[in-house]
C-alpha positions as CSV (number, residue, x, y, z in Angstrom):
1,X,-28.6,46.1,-69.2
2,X,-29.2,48.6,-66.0
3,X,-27.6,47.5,-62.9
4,X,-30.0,45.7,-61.2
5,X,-30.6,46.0,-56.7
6,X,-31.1,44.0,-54.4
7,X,-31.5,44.1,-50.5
8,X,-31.3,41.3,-48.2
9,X,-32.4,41.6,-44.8
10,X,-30.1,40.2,-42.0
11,X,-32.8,37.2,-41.0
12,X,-32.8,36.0,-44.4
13,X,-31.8,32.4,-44.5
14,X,-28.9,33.0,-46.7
15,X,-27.1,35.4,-44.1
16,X,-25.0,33.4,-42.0
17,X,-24.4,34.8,-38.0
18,X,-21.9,33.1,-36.1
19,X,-21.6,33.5,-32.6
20,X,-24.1,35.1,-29.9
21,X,-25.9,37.1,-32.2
22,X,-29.5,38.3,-31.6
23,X,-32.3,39.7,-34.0
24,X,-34.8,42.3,-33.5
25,X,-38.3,42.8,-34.9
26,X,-36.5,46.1,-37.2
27,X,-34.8,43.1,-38.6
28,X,-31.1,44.3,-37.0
29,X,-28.9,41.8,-36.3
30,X,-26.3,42.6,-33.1
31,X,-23.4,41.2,-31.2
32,X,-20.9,42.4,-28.7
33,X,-18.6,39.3,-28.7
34,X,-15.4,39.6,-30.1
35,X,-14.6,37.4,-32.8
36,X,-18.4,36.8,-33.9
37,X,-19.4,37.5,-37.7
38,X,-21.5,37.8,-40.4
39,X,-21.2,36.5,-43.5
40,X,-22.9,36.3,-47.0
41,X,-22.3,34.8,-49.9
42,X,-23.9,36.6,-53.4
43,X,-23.8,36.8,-57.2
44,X,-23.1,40.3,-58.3
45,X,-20.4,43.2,-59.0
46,X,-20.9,44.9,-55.5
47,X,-22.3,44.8,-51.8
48,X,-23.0,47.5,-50.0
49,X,-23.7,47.5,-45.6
50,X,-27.0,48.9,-44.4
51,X,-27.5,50.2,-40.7
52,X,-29.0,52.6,-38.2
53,X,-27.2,55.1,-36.6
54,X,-26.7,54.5,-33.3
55,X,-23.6,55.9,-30.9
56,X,-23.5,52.2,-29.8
57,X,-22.3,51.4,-32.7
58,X,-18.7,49.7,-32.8
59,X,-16.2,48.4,-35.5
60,X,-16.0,45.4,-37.7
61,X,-13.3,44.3,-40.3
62,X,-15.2,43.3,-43.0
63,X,-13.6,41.1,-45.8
64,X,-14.2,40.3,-49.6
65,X,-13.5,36.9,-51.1
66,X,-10.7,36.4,-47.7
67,X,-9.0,39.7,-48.3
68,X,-9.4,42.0,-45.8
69,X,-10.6,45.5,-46.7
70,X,-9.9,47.1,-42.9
71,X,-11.6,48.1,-39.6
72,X,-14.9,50.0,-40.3
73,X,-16.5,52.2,-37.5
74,X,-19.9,51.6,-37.7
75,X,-22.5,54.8,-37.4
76,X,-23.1,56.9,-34.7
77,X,-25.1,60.4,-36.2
78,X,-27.7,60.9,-38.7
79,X,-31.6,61.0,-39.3
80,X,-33.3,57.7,-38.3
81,X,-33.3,56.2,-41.6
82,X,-31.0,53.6,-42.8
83,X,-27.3,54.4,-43.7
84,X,-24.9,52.7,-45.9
85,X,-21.6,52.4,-43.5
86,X,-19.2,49.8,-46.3
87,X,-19.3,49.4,-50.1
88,X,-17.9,47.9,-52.1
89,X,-18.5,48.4,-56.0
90,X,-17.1,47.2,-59.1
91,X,-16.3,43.7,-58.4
92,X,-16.2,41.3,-60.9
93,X,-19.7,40.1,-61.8
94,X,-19.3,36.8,-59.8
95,X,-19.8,34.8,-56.7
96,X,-18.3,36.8,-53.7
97,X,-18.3,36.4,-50.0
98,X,-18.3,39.1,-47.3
99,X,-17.8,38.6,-44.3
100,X,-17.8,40.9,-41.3
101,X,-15.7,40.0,-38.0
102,X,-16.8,42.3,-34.9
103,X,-14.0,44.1,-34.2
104,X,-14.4,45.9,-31.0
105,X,-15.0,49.4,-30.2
106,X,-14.7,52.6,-32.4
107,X,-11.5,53.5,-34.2
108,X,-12.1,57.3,-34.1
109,X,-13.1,57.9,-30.4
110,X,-13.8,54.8,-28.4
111,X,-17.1,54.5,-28.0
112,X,-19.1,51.4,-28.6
113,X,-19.3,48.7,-28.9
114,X,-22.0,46.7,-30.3
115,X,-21.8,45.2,-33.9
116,X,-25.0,45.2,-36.1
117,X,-26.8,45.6,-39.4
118,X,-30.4,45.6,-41.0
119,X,-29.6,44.3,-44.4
120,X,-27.1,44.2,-47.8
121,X,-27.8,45.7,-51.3
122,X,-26.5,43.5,-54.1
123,X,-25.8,45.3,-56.8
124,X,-25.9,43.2,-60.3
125,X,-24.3,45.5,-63.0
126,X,-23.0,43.1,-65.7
127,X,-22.2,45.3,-68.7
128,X,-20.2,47.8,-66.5
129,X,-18.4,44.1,-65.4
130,X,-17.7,43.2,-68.9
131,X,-16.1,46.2,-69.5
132,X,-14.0,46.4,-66.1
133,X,-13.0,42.9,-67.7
134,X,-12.1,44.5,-71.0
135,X,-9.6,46.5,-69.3
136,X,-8.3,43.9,-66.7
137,X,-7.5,42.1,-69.7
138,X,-5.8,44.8,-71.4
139,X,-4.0,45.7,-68.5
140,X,-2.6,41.7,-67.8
141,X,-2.0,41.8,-71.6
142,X,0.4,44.8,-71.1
143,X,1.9,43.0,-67.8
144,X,2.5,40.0,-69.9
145,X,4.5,41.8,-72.6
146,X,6.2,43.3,-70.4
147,X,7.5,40.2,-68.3
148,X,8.4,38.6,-72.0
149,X,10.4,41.7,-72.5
150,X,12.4,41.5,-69.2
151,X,12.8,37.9,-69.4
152,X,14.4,38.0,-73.2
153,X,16.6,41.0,-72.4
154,X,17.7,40.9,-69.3
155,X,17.4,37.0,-68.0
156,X,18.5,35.2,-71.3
157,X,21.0,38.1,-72.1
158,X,23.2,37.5,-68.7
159,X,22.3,33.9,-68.7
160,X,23.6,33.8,-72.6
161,X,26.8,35.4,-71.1
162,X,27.5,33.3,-68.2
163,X,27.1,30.2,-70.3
164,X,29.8,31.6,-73.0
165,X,31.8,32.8,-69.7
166,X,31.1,29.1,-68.8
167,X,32.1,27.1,-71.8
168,X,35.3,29.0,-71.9
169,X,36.7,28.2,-68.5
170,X,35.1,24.5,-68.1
171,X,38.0,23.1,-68.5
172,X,40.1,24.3,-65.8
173,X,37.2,25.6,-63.5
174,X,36.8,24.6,-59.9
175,X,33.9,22.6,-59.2
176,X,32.3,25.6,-56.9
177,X,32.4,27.9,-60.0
178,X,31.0,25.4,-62.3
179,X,27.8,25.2,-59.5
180,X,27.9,28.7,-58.8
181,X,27.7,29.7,-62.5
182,X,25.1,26.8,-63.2
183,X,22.8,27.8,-60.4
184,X,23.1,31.8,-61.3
185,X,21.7,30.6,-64.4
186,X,18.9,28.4,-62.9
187,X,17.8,31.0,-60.8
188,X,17.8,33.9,-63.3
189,X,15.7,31.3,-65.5
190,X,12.8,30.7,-62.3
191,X,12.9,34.3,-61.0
192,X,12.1,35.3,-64.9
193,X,9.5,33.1,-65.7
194,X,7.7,33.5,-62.7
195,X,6.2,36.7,-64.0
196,X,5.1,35.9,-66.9
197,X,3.6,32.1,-65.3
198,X,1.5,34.9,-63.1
199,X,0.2,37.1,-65.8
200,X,-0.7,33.9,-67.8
201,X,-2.6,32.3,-65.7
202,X,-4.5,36.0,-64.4
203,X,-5.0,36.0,-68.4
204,X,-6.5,32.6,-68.2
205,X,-9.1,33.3,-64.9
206,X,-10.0,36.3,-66.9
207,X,-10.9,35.1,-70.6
208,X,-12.9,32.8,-68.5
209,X,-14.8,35.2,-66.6
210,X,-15.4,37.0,-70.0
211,X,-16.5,34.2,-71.7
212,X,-19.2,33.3,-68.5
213,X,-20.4,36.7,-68.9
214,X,-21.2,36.5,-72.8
215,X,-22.9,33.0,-71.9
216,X,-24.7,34.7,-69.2
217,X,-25.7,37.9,-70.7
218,X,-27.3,35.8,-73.6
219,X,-29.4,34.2,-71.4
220,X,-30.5,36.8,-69.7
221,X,-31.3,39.0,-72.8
222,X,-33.4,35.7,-74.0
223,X,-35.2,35.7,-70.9
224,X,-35.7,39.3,-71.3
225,X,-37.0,38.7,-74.8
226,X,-39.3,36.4,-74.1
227,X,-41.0,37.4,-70.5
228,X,-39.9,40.7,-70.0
229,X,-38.7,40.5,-67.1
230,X,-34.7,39.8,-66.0
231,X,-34.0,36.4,-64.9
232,X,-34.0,36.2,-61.0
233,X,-31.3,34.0,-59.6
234,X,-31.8,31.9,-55.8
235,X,-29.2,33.0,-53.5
236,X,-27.3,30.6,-52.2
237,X,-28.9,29.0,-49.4
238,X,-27.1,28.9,-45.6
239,X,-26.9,25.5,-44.0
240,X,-26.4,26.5,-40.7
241,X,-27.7,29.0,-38.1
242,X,-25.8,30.4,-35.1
243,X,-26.7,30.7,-31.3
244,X,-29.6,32.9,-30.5
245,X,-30.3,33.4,-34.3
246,X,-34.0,35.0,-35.0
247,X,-35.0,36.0,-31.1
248,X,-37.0,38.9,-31.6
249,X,-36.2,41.2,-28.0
250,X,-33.3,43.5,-27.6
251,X,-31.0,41.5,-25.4
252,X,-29.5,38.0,-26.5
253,X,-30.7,35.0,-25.1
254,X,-28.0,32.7,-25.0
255,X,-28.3,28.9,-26.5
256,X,-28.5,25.7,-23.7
257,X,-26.8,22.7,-24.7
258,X,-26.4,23.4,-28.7
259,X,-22.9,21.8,-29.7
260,X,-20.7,24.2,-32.0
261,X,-20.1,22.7,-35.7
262,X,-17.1,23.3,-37.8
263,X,-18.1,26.8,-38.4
264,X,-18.0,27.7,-34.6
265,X,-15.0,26.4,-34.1
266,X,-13.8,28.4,-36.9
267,X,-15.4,31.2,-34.9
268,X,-13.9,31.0,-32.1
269,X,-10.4,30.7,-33.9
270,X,-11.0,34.1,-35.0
271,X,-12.3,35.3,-31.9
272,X,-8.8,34.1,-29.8
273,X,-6.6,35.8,-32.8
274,X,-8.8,39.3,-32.2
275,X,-7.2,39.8,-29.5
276,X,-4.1,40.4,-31.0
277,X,-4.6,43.9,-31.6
278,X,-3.1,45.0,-35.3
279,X,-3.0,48.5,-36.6
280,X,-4.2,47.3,-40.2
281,X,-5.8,44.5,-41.4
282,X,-4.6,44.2,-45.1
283,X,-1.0,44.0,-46.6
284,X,-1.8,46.6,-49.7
285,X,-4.0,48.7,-47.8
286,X,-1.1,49.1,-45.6
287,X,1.3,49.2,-47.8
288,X,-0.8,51.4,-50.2
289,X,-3.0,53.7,-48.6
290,X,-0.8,57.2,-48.0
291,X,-3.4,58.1,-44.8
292,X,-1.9,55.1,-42.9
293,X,1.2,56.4,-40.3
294,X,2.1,53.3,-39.8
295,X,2.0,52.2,-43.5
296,X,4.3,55.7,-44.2
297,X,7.3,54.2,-41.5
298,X,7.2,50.8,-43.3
299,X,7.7,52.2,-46.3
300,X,10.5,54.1,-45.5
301,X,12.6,50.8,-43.8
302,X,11.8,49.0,-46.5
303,X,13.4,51.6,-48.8
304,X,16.4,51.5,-46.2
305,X,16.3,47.9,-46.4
306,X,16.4,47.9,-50.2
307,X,18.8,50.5,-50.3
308,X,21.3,48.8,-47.9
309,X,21.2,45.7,-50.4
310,X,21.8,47.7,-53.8
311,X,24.5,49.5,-52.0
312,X,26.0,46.1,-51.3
313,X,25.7,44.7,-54.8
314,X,27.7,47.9,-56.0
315,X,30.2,48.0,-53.8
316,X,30.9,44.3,-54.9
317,X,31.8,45.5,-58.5
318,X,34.8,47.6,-56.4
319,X,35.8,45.3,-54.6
320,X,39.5,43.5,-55.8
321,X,39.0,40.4,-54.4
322,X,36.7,38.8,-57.8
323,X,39.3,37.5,-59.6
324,X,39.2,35.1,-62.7
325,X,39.3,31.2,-61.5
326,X,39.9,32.3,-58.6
327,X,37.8,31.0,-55.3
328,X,35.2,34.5,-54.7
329,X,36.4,36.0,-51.5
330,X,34.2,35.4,-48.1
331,X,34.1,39.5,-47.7
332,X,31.5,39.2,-50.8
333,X,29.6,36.3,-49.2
334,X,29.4,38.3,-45.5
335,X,28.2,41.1,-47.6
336,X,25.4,39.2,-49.5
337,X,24.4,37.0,-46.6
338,X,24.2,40.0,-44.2
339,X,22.1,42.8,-46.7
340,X,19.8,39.7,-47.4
341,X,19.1,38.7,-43.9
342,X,18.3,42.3,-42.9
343,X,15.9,42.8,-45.7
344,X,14.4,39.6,-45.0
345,X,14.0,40.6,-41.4
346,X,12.4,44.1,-41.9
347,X,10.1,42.3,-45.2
348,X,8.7,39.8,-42.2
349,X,8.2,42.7,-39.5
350,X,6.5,44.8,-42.2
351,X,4.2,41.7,-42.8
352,X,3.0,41.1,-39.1
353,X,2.2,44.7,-38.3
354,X,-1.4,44.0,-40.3
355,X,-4.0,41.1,-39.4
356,X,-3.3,39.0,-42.8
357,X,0.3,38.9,-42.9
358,X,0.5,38.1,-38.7
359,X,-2.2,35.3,-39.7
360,X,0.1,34.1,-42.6
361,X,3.2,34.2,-40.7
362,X,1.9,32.5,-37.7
363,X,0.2,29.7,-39.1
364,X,3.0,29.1,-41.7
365,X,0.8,29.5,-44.5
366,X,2.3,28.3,-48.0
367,X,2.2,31.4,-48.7
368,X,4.4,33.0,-46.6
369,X,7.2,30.6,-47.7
370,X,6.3,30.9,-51.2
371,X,7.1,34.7,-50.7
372,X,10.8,34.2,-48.6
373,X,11.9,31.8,-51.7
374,X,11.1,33.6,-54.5
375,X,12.1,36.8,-52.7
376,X,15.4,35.4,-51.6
377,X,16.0,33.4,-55.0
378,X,15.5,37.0,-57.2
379,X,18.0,38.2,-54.6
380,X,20.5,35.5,-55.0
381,X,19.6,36.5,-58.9
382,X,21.3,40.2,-58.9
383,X,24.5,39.0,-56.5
384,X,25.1,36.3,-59.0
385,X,24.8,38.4,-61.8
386,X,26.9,41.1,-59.9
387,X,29.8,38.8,-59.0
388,X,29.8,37.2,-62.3
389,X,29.8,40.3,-64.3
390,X,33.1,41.2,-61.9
391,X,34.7,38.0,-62.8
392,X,34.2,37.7,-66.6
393,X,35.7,41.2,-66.7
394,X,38.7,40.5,-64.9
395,X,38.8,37.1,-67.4
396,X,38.3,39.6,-70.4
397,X,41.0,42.4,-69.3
398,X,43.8,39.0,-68.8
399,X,42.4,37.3,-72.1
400,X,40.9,39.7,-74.5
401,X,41.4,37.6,-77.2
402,X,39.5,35.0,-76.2
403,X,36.5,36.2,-74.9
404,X,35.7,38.4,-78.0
405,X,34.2,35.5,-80.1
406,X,32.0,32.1,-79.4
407,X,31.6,28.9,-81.4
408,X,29.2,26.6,-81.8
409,X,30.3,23.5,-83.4
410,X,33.2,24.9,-85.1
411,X,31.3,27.8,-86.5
412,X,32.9,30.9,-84.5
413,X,30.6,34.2,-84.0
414,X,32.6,37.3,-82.9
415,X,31.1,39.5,-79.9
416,X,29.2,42.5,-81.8
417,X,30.6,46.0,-81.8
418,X,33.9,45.1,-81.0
419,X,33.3,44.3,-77.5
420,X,34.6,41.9,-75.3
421,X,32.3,39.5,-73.0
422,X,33.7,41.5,-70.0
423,X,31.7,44.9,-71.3
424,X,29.2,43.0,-72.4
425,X,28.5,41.7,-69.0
426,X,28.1,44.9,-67.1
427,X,25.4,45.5,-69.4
């Protein structure tokens, strides 16, 4: 099927302005308040942003389905017809949202400082979705196997050998090592299957969206069939209208007595958090995009961050204080507590510097503490797995008889290769 276009003017009823916008006869929607926005809601695989050139044009973050995709400067040269200043192509053939936040003026020089736009261009390419589909599927398929993978040779290996390092020493254990032990186990388990929890469920959302677009494309080719023509769909219809919304003049008129609904206060939220001025607007963009100066000096403390904490986890192996039953020395614990604090610091100043993370942290989104635990529980992970593999080596070099074999009700399985559970654990 060809990919099918569709513009939508800016007065359309299904284009939601929020704030002290105004409307011209072109149609061309403006604003120069802070905080105001546009938004959109449309069934299709892209959107593109249609506007004159003007040099009064300013900036607008502009966001797809709640993820930022940065600060746009909006036109200032060209001929007098209409220019495409965002796009966005090859999204899933789906209901999306844009939404455009007036950002302030120019990035690039300065100047301006008035947000506007005539219209958007839907774009409604469904077999070039189904195959983008194809290969996200292919591509979670291949995450999937290799998160099995991980988890089978790495998580249950180590968590094998700590249980067998367990059993042995149950008896005359302290209680600490018996919860130390136990919880490097739980938490190698979690930190594992958290992957492949992930990848199944992205698996999930997209057989669905596959399946939608066989259901959809066989209606469509029935309509086709049957009247010619391809099945036009209502946009979704906006229930509200903002201030000044449809005056025809050049200069906004602003609204007497009209009483802001849940919408404008939302507005308004945004507007107060615009003035916080962040470099970047999106975690992966900053994190990502190699254009970025400030995304380039992030990257390199969190490589010194990370490096400073693998650093520590080696030295531990050298350290002579991991001995068998023997309470682990506070020099370890300093070490670990004081590598993880400092890459949990630089992980959470790396996250403000762009608008999503500073929103995330701020508000104490879910999110955000979703992030810290699993980040700090696949840390706690590799020290436990560190400091046990130091101790079940020392237990192997004073007992090497006993740690080269297992039972299991009576039935005893020697240790392949000839190896003791010591080598084994530095695996």
């Amino acid at each position: 099927m060809a990919s099918e276009i569709e513009e939508v003017f800016c007065n359309n009823g299904s284009v939601r302005l929020v704030g002290d916008w105004w409307v011209n006869g072109t149609p061309t929607a403006h604003t120069r308040t802070s905080g105001d926005y546009a938004e959109f809601t449309f069934q299709g695989s892209g959107i593109e942003v249609q506007v004159y050139p003007n040099a009064d044009r300013g900036s607008a973050e502009i966001f797809i389905d709640g993820q930022s995709r940065g600060v746009v400067d909006g036109p200032t040269s060209g001929d007098d017809a209409k220019t495409v200043w965002f796009s966005e192509i090859g999204l899933p053939f789906a209901m999306h949202t844009i939404r455009m936040v007036r950002h302030g003026s120019r990035q690039s020089d300065g100047g301006g400082e008035l947000l506007a736009f005539v219209s958007f261009l839907v774009h409604k390419n469904k077999d070039a979705d189904t195959a983008a589909l194809a290969m996200q599927r292919l591509l979670s398929v291949s995450k999937l196997a290799a998160s099995m993978t991980r988890v089978l040779f790495e998580d249950v290996y180590h968590g094998g050998i700590q249980a067998i390092y367990l059993c042995k020493v149950w008896k005359v254990a302290t209680f600490s090592t018996k919860a130390f032990t136990l919880g490097s186990i739980a938490a190698g388990v979690m930190a594992s299957l958290a992957g492949p929890i992930v990848e199944l469920s992205a698996l999930r959302s997209i057989d669905q969206q596959i399946g939608y677009k066989r259901v959809d494309l066989d209606i469509d080719w029935a309509v086709d069939g049957e009247n010619g023509i391809a099945a036009q769909k209502p946009l979704q219809q906006s229930l509200t209208r903002s201030p000044g919304f449809g005056q025809s003049s050049d200069e906004p008129e602003q609204a007497k007595g009209q009483t802001l609904n849940s919408e404008g206060k939302a507005a308004s939220g945004q507007a107060a958090s615009a003035s916080v001025v962040m470099i970047h607007t999106s975690v992966r963009r900053l994190l990502m995009d190699p254009s970025l100066a400030q995304g380039a000096k992030i990257r390199k403390y969190l490589l010194l961050a990370a490096m400073v904490y693998w650093v520590s986890m080696g030295a531990i192996l050298l350290l002579p204080g991991l001995k068998c039953n023997e309470p682990m020395p506070k020099s370890v614990w300093m070490l670990f507590f004081f590598s993880t604090l400092l890459n949990l610091l630089v992980e959470i100043w790396s996250l403000v510097q762009c608008r999503f993370g500073y929103h995330l942290f701020t508000s104490l989104d879910s999110q955000f503490f979703i992030g810290v635990f699993f980040g700090l529980l696949g840390k706690f992970d590799t020290f436990s797995d560190v400091t046990n593999a130091a101790i079940i080596r020392d237990c192997a070099a004073q007992h090497p008889g006993l740690y080269s074999w297992f039972s299991i009700h009576g039935h005893v399985t020697r240790l392949p290769f000839g190896a003791d559970l010591g080598q084994l654990a530095l695996l």
